[in-house]
C-alpha positions in Angstrom: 9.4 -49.4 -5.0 7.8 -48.2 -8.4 4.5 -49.1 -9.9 3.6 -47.0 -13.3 0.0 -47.6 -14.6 -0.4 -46.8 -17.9 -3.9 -45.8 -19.6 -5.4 -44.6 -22.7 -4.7 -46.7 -25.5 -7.4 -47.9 -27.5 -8.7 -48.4 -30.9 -8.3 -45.3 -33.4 -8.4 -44.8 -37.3 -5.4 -42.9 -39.2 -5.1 -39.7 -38.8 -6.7 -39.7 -34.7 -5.7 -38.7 -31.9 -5.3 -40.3 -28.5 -3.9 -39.1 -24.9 -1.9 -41.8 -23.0 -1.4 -41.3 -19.3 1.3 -43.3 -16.8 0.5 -43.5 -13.8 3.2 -43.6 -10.5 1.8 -45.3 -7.2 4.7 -47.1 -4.6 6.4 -43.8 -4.2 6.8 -40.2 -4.3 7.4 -40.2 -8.3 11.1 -39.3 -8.0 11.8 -40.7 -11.2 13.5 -38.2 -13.4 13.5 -37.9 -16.4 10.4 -40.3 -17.6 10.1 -41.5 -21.0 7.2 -43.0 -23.3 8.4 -46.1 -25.2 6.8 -48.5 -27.9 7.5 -52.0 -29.2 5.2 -52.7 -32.4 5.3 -56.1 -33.5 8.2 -57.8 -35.0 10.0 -54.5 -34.0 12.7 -53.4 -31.2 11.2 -51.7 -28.2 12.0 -47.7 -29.2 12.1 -44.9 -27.2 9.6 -42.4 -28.2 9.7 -39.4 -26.0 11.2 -38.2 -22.7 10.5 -35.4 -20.4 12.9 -33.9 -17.6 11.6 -33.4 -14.0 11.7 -29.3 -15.2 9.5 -29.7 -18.0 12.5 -30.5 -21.0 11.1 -32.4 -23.7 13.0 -34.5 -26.4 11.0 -36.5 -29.0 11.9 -39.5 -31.6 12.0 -37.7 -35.3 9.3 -39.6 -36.5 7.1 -38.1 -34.1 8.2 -34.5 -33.6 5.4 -32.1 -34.1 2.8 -34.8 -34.0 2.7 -35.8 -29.8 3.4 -34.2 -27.0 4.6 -35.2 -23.8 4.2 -34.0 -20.6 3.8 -34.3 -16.8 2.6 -33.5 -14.1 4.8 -34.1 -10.8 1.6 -32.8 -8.4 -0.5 -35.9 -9.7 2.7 -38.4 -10.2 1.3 -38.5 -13.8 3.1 -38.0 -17.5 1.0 -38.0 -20.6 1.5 -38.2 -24.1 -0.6 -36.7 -26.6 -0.9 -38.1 -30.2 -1.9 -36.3 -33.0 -2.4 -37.4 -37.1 -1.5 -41.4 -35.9 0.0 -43.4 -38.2 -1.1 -47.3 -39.2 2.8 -47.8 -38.0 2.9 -46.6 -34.9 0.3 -49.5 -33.7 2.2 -50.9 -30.5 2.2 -51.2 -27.3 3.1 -48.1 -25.3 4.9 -48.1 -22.2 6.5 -45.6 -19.3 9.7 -45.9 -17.7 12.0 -43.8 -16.8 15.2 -43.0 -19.1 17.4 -45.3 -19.4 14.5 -47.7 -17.9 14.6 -49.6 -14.8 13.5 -53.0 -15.6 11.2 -53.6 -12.7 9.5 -50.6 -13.3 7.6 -52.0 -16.5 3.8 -52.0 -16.1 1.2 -53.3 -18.2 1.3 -50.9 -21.2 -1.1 -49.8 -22.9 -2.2 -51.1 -26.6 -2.5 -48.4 -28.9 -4.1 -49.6 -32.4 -4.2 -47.6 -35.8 -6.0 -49.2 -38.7 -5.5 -48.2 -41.8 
């Protein structure tokens, strides 16, 4: 089995930046690809960015030159970086793998913008 830990999230006015970080523990992190997702409230869980085993990266529009995502396979780890966050983009920020596997959710992580 899967557990993803995710970390990072926190408090942070527009225009900040914070680094996210998932976790793997339960196996050998043979998940492939792995994806960063977000459900704000009110709002439909979307997929945010995704990252191949080899490094491939593709990213929602509305983010796309503003966070980065990446992994690290050694440490059973992926990241995201946010840059320039948006009062919007306040949600709570999960890893999975894409398409997810619904008993892989963890916790999240909150991630809060004011204004």
């Amino acid at each position: 089995q899967v557990q993803l830990v995710e970390s990072g999230g926190g408090l942070v006015q527009a225009g900040g930046s914070l680094r996210l970080s998932c976790a793997a523990s339960g196996s050998t992190f043979s998940i492939s690809p792995m994806g960063w997702y977000r459900q704000a409230p009110g709002k439909q869980r979307e997929l945010v960015a995704v990252i191949s085993r080899g490094g491939s990266t593709n990213y929602a529009e509305s983010v796309k030159g503003r966070f980065t995502i990446s992994r690290d396979n050694a440490k059973n780890t992926v990241y995201l970086q946010m840059n320039s966050l948006k009062f919007e983009e306040t949600a709570i920020y999960h890893c999975n793998s894409e398409p997810p596997i619904p008993n892989y959710w963890g916790q999240g992580t909150q991630v809060t913008v004011s204004s």
